[in-house]
N, C-alpha and C positions, 0 to 999 in steps of 0.2 A: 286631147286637151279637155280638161272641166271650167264646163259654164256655171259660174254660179247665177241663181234669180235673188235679186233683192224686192222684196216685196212690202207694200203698206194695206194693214190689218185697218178697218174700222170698225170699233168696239160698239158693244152697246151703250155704255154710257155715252150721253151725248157730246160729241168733240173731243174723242178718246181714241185713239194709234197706237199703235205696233208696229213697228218698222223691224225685220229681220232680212236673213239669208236663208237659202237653201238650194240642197242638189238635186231635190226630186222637183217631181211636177207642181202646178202650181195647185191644182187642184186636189193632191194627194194631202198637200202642206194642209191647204184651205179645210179638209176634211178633220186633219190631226188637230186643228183648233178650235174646230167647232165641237169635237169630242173630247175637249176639255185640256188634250195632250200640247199646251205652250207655256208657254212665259206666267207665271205666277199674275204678272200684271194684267195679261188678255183672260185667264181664268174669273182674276175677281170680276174685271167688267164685262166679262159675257162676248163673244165672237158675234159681232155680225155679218160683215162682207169681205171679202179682198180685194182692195181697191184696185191693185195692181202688181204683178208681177212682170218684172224685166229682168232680160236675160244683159250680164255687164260681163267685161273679157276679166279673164283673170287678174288677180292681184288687186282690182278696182272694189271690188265688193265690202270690204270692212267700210274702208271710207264714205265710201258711198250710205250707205247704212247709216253712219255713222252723222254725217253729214244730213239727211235726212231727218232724221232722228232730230238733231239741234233747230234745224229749220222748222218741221213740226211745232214744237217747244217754244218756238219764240212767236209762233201764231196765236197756239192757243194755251198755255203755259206752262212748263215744265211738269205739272202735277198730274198732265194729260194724256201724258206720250212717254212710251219706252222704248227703247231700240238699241242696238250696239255698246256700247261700252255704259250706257245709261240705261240697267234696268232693276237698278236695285229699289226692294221697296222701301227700306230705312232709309229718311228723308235727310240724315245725317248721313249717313255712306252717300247719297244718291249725290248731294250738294258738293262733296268731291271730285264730281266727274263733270258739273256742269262749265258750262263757258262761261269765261268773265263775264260777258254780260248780264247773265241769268242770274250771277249769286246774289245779287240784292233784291231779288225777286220772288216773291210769291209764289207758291205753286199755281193761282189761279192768275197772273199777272201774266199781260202779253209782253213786249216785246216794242217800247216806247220806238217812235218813228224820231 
């Protein structure tokens, strides 16, 4: 059986995530993105830590990410965070994938209480 890790990236720009998967270690991953090799988005702002990796049972992992990923998003605002189904950089493709809630929102806009 394969476990996958779902893991949260914190960039250099300030208040800036990566949320992804992977099969390897987590420090294998951690290395591939500080050597430039991720997401277009962790490129432009710069890698700094890996907040965390967990290991989730199968089948959970997309969602999870995914899910993640939206939560990020509504902290600190969608223009901050990439992850799962949300990592395109064209802010018109990207505003297709967002949640109802987000689309009247800002890239820099949290997440009204």
């Amino acid at each position: 059986m394969v476990y996958t890790r779902v893991y949260v990236a914190e960039l250099k720009s300030p208040n800036h995530f990566y949320v992804g998967t992977t099969l390897r270690l987590p420090y294998m991953r951690e290395k591939e993105h500080a050597e430039g090799w991720g997401a277009k988005f962790t490129t432009k702002h710069g890698f700094k830590s890996m907040l965390f990796a967990k290991l989730v049972q199968p089948g959970t992992a997309s969602r999870l990410e995914d899910d993640l990923t939206v939560a990020l998003m509504c902290r600190y605002g969608w223009g901050a965070c990439r992850g799962g189904e949300r990592t395109a950089q064209k802010e018109a493709v990207l505003r297709r994938y967002l949640p109802q809630c987000l689309q009247d929102l800002g890239p820099r806009d949290v997440l009204p209480l």
